[in-house]
Each structure stands twice: as C-alpha cells, then as structure tokens.
MMTF fields as JSON, N, C-alpha, C and O atoms, coordinates in Angstrom:
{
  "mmtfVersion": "1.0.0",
  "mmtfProducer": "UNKNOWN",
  "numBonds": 419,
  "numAtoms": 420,
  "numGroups": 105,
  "numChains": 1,
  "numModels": 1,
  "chainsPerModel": [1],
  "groupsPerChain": [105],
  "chainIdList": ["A"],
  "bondAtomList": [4, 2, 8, 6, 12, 10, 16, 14, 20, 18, 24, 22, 28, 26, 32, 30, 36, 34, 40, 38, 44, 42, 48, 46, 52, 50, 56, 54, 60, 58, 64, 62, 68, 66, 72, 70, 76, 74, 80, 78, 84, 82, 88, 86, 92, 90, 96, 94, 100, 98, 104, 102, 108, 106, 112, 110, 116, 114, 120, 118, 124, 122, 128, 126, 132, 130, 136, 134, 140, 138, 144, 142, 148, 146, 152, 150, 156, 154, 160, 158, 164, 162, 168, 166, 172, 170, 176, 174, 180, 178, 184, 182, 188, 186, 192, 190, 196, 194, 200, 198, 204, 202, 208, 206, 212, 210, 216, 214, 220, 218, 224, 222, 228, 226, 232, 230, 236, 234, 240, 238, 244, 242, 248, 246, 252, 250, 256, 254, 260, 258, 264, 262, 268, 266, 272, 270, 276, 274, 280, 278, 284, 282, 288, 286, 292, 290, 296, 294, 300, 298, 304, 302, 308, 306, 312, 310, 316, 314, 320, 318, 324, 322, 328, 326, 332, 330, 336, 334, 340, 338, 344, 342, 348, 346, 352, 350, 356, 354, 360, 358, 364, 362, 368, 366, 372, 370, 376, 374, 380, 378, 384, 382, 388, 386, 392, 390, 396, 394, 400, 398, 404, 402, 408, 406, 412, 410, 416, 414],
  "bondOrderList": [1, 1, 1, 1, 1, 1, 1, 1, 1, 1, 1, 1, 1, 1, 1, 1, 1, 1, 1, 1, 1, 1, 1, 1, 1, 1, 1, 1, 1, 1, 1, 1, 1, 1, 1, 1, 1, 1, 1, 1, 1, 1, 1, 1, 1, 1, 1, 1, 1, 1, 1, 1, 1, 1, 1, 1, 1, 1, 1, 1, 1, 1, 1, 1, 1, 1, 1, 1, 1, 1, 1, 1, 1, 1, 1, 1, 1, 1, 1, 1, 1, 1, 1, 1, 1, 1, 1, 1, 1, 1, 1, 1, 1, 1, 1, 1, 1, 1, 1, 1, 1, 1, 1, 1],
  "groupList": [{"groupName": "UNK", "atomNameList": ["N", "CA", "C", "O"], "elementList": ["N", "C", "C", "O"], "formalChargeList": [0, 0, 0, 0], "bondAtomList": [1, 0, 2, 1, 3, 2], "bondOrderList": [1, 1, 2], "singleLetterCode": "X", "chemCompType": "L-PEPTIDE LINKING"}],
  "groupTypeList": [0, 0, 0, 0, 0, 0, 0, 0, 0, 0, 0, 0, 0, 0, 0, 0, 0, 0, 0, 0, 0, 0, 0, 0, 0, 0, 0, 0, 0, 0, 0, 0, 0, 0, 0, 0, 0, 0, 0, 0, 0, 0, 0, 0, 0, 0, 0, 0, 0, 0, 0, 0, 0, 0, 0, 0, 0, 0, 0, 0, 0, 0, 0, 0, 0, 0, 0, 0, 0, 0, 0, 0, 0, 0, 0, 0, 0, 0, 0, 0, 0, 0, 0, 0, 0, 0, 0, 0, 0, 0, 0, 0, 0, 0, 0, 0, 0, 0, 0, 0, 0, 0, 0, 0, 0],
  "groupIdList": [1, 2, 3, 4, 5, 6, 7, 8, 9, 10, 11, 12, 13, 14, 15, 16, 17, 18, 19, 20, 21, 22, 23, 24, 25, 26, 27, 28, 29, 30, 31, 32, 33, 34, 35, 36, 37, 38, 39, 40, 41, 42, 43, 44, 45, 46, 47, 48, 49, 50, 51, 52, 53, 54, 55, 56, 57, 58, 59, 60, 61, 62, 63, 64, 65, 66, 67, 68, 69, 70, 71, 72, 73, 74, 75, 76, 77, 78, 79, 80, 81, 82, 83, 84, 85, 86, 87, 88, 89, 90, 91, 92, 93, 94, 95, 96, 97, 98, 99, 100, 101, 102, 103, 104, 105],
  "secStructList": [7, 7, 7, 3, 3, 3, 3, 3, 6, 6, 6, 7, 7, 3, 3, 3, 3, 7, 7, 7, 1, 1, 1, 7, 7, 7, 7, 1, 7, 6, 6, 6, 7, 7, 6, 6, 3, 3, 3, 7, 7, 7, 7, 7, 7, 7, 7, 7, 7, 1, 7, 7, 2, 2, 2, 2, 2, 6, 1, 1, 7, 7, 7, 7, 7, 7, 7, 2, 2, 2, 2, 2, 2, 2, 6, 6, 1, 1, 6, 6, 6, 6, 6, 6, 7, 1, 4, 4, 4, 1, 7, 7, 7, 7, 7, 7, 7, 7, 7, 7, 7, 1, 7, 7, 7],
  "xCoordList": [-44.207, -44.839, -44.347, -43.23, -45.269, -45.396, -44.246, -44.369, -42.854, -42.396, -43.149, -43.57, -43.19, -44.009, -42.804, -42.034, -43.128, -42.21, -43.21, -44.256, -42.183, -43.488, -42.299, -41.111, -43.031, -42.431, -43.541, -44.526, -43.327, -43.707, -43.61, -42.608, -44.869, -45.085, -44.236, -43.6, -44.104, -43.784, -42.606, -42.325, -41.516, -40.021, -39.364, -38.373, -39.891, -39.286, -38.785, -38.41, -38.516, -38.339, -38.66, -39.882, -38.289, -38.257, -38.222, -37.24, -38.915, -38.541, -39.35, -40.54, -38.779, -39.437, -39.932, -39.037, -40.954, -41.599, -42.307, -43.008, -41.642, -42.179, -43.142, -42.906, -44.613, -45.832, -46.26, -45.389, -47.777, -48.545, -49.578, -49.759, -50.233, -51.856, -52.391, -52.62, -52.635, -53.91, -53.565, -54.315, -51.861, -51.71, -52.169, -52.18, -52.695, -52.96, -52.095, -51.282, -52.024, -51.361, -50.971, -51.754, -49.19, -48.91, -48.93, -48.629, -49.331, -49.608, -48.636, -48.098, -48.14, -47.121, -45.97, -45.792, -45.203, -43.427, -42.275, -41.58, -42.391, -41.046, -39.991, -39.061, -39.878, -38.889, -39.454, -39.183, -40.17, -40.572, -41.767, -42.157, -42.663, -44.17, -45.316, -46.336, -45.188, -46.262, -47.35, -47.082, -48.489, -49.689, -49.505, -50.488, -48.113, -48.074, -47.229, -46.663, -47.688, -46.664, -47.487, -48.172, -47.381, -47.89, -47.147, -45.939, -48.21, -47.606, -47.336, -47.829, -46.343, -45.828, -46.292, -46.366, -46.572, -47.093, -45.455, -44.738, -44.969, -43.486, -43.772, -44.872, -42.53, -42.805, -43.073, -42.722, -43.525, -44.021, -42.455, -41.525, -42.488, -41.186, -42.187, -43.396, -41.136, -40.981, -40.768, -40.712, -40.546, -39.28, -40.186, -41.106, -39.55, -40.091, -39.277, -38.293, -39.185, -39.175, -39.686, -40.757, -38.774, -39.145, -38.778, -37.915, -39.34, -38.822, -39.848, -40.977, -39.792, -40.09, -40.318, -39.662, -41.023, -41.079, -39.786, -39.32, -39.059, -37.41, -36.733, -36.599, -36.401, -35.848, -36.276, -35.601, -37.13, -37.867, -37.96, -37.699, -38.188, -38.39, -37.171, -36.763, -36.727, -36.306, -34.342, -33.528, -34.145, -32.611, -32.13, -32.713, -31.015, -30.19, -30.108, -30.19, -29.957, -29.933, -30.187, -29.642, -31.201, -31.989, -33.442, -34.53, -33.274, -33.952, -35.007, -34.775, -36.534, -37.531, -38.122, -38.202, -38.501, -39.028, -40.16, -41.041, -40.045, -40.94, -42.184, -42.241, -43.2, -44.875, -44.525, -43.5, -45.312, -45.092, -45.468, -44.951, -46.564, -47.318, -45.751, -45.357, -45.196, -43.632, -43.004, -42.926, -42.366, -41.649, -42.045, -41.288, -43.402, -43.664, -43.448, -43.172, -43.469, -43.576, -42.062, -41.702, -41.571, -39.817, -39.007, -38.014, -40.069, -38.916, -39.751, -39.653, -40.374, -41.242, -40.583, -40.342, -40.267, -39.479, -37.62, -36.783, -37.368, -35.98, -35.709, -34.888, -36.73, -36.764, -37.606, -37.738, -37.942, -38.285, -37.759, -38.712, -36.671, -36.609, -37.271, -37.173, -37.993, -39.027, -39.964, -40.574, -40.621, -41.848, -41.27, -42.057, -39.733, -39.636, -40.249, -41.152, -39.374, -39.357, -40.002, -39.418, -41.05, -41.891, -41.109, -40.972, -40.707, -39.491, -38.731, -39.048, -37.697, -37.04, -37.447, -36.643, -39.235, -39.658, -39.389, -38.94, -39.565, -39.822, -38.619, -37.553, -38.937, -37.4, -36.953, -37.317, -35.154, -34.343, -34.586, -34.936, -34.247, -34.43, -33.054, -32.129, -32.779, -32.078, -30.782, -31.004, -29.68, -28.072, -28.087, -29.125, -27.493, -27.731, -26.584, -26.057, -26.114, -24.955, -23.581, -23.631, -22.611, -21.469, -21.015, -21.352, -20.157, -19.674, -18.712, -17.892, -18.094, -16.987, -16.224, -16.433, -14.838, -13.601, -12.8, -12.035, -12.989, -12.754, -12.398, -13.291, -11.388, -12.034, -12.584, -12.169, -13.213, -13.653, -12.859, -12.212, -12.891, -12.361, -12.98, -12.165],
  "yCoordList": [-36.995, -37.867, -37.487, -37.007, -37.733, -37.388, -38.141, -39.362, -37.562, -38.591, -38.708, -37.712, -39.688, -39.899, -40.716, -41.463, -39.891, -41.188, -41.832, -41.546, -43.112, -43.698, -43.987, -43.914, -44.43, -45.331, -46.286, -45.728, -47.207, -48.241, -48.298, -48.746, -47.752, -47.824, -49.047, -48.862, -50.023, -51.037, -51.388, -51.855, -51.059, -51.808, -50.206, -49.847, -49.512, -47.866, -47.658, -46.496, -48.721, -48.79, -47.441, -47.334, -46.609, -45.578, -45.446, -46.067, -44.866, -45.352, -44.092, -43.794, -43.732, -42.785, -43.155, -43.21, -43.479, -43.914, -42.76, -41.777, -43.528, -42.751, -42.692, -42.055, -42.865, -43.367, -42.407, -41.642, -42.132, -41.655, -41.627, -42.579, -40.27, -39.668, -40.864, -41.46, -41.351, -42.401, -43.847, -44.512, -43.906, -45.24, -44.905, -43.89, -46.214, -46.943, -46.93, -47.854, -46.18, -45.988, -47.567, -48.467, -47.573, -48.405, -49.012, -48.367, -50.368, -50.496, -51.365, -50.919, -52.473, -53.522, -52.833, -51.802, -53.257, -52.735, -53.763, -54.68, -53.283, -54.498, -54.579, -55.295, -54.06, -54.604, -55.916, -57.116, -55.297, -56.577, -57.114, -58.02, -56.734, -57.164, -57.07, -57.673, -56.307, -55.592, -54.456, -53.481, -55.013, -53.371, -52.442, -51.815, -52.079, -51.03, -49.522, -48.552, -50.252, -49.021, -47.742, -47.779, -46.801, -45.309, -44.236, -44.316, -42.859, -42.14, -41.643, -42.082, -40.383, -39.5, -38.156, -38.086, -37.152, -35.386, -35.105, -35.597, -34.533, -34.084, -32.84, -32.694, -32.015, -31.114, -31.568, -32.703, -30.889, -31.829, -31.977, -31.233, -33.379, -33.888, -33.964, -34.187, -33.645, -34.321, -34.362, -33.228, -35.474, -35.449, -35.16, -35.714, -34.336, -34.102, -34.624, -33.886, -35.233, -35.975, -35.588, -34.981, -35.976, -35.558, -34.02, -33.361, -33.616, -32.129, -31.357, -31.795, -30.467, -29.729, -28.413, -28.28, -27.492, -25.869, -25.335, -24.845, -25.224, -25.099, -25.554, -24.813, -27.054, -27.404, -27.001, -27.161, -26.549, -26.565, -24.869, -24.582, -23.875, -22.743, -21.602, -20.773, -21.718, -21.043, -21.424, -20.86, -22.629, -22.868, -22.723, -23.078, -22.197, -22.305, -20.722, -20.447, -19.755, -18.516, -17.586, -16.522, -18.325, -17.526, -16.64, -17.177, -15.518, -13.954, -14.563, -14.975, -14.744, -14.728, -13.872, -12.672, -14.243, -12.889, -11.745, -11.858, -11.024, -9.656, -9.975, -10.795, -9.472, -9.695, -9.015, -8.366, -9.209, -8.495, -6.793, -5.804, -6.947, -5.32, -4.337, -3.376, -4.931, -4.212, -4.339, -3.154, -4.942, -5.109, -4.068, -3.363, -4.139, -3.105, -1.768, -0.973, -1.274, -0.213, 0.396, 1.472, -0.311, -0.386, 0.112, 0.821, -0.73, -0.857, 0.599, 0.549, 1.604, 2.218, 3.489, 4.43, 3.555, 4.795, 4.676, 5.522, 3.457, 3.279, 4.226, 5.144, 3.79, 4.055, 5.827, 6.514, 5.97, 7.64, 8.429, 9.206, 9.237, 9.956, 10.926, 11.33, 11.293, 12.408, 11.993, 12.843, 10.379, 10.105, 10.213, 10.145, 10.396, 10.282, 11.618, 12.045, 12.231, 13.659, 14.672, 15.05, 15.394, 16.088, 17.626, 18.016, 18.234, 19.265, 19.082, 19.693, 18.159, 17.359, 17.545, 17.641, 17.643, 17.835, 19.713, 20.101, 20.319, 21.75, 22.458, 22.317, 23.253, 23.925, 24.318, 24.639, 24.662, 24.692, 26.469, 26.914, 27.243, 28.779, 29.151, 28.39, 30.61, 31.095, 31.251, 31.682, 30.919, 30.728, 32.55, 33.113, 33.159, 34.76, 35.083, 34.13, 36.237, 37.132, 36.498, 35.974, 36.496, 35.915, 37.155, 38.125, 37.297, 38.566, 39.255, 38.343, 40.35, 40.942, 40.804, 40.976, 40.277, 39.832, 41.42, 41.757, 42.427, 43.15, 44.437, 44.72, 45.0, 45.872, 47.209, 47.773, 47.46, 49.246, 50.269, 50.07, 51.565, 51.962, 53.53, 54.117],
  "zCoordList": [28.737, 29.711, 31.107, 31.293, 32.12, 33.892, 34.201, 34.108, 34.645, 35.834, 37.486, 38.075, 37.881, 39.242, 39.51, 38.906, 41.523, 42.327, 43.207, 43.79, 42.986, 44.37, 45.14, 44.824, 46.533, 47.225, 48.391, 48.875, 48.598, 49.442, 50.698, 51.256, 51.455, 53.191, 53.585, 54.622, 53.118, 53.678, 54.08, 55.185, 52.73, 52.995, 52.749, 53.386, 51.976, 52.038, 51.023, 50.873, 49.762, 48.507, 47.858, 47.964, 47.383, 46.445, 44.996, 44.588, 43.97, 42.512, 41.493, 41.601, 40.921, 39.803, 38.799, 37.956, 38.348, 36.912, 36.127, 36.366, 34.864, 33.571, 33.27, 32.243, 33.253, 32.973, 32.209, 31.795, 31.763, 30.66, 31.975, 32.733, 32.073, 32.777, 32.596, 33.649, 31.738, 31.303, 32.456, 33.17, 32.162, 33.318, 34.33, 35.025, 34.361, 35.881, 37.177, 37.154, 38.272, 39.328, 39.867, 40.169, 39.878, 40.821, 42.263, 43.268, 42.256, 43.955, 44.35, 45.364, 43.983, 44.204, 44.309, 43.662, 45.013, 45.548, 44.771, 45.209, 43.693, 42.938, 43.853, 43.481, 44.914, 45.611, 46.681, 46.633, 47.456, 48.26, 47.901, 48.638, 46.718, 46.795, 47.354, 47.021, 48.228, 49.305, 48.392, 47.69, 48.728, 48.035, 48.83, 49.227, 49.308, 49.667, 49.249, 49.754, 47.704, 46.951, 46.45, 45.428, 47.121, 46.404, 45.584, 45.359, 44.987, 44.406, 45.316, 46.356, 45.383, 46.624, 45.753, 44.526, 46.682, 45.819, 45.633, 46.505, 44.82, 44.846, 43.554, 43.022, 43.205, 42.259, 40.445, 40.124, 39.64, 38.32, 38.054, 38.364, 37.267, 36.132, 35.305, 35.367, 34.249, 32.777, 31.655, 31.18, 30.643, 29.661, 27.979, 27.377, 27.815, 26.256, 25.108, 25.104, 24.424, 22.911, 21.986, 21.952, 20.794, 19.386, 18.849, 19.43, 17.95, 17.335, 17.955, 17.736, 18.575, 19.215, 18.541, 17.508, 18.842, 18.252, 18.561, 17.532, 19.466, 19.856, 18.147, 17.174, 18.284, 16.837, 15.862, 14.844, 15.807, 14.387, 14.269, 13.1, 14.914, 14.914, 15.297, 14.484, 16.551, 17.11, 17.322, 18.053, 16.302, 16.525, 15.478, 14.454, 15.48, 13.983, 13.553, 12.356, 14.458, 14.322, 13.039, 12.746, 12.351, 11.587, 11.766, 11.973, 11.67, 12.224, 11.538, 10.402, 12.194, 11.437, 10.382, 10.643, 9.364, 8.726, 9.004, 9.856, 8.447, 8.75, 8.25, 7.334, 8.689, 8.094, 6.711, 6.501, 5.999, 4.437, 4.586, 4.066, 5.504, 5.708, 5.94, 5.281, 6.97, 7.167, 6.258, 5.933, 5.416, 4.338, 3.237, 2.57, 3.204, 1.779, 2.351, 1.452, 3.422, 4.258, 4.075, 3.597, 4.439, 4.698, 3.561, 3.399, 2.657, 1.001, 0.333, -0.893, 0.695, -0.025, 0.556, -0.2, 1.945, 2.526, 2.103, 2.419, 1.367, 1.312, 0.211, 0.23, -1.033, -2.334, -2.651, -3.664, -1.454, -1.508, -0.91, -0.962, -0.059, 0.887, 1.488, 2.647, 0.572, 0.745, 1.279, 1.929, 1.297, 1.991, 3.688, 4.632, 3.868, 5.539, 5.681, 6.399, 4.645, 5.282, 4.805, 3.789, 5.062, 4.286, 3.673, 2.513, 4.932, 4.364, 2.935, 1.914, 3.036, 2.027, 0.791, -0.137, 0.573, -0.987, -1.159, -2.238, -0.517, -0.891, -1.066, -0.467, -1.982, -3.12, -2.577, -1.446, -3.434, -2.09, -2.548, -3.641, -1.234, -1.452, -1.834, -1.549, -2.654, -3.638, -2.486, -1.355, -2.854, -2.632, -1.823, -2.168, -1.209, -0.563, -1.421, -1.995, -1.608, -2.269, -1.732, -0.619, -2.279, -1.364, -1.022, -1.701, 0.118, 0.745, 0.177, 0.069, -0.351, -1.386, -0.235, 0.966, -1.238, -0.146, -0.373, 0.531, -1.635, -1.261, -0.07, 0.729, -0.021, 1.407, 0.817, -0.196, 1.33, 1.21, 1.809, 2.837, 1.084, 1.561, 2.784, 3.496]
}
C-alpha cells in the first residue's frame, strides 16, 4: 500500500498516511479541522507485507535447480568422455622402438 503525506494550508500540520489507491483523498486537518488538508507530490513510499517471492524463492541459500534439458546433457557427457572429445575415441597409434641403451661401437 501508497504511503502519502499530506499537510494542511492552514495550521501547517504535516502527516504521512497509509492508505490504499482506491481511498478517498483526505481533506480535514486532524489537527485543527480546517478543509484545508492536502496530498503533497513527494517521492513514491511503500510498505510490502506478507511472503513475498524474496521469502519464498530466493532466501535460504538454496541454488535453484537446473532445467532438466541441462541435466540430461550434463549427466550424458559425465558418463561418456568421448562424447566431449572426439579425438579421445580413435586408437591409440603403435608405442615407437625404445632407444638401445647400449653404446655402439
């Protein structure tokens, strides 16, 4: 709900009310009683209540989960290595001669 301030041309009374869009704009000055109480333009207030998308979503530092499309994706390159890497599948080529530690003469 809108906080609004008013205050009253008359006695200079000042006051912030809680109201709802739908209320009816104040004119009487609970201080002195004069119809000379208005809204004033000032920057928006206002107070939010109840559980909120904050409480309910975004507190309690649990990582949202992944769409499923990612998940199957994820778990399919874990369980293959070869789907990362295309190289990876092709045979390994023949070991070369090892070098004679012998010397020659």
């Amino acid at each position: 709900m809108p906080i609004y301030a008013y205050k009253c041309g008359s006695c200079g009374h000042a006051k912030d009310v809680l109201q709802k869009i739908s209320d009816p704009l104040l004119t009487v000055c609970p201080a002195c009683g004069a119809e000379a109480f208005s809204k004033q333009v000032t920057a928006a207030g206002f107070q939010l209540k109840g559980s909120g998308w904050y409480a309910t979503d975004f507190r309690g530092g649990a990582a949202p989960s992944a769409p499923a499309a990612d998940t199957a994706a994820s778990s399919s390159t874990k369980a293959d290595p070869a789907a990362k890497d295309p190289g990876a599948s092709a045979p390994a080529a023949t070991p070369a001669p090892a070098a004679s530690t012998t010397p020659t003469p």
